[in-house]
N, C-alpha and C positions, 0 to 999 in steps of 0.2 A: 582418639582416632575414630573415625564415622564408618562403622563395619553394618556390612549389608547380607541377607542372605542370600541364597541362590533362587532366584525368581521373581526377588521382591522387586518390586520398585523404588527406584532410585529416588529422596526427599529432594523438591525442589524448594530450595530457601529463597524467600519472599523478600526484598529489596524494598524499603519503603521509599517512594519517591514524589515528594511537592511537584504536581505536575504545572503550579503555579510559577515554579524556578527554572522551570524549560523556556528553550527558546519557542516563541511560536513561527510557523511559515506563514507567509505574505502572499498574495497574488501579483506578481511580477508585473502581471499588467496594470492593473489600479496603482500597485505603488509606483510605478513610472510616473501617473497621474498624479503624485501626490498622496495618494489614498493610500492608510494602511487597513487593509481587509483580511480578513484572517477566517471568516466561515468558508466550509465549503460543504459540497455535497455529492453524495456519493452518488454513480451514475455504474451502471452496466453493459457493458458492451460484449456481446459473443463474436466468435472467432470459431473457425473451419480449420482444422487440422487436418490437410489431405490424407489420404493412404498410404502416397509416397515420403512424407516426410512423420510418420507414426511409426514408435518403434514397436507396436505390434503387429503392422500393417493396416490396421482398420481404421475410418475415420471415426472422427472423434470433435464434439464440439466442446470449448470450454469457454467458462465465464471471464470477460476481466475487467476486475474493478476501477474505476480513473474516479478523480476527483476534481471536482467543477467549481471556481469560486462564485457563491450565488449573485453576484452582484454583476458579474463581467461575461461571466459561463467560459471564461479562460480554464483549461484544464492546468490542476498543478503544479509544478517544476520541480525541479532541485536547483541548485547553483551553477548546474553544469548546463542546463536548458532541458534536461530528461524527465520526460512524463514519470510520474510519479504512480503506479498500480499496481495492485495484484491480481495473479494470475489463478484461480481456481479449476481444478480438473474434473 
């Protein structure tokens, strides 16, 4: 049994993974074309969080990351059509 003390931090166990036996993602738009494209790059976009819609009240800008396939400059998808980003605060 894995017993922990009071305040320690919890071991996070390390999963080894062939990131070569992954699926890779496509640019939706080139493979339409034919083309399977698989680089992409990462791009920056800032966003305005008004005052009214902050749950502190105050504005607030944050970052969010999209991804661009260098060849098309189509942003990322999923399967479902949804940009694909993260959002940093």
């Amino acid at each position: 049994m894995n017993q922990q003390l009071i305040g320690q931090k919890p071991i996070k166990q390390q999963v080894k993974v062939d990131l070569n036996d992954c699926v890779s993602l496509f640019c939706r738009s080139c493979k339409k074309l034919g083309k399977d494209r698989d680089k992409f790059k990462a791009i920056i976009r800032f966003k305005v969080i008004p005052m009214t819609m902050s749950p502190d009240g105050k504005e607030r800008i944050v970052s969010m990351i999209q991804y661009v396939c260098t060849k098309c400059g189509m942003l990322l998808t999923n399967d479902k059509g949804e940009v694909i980003n993260r959002i940093e605060g």
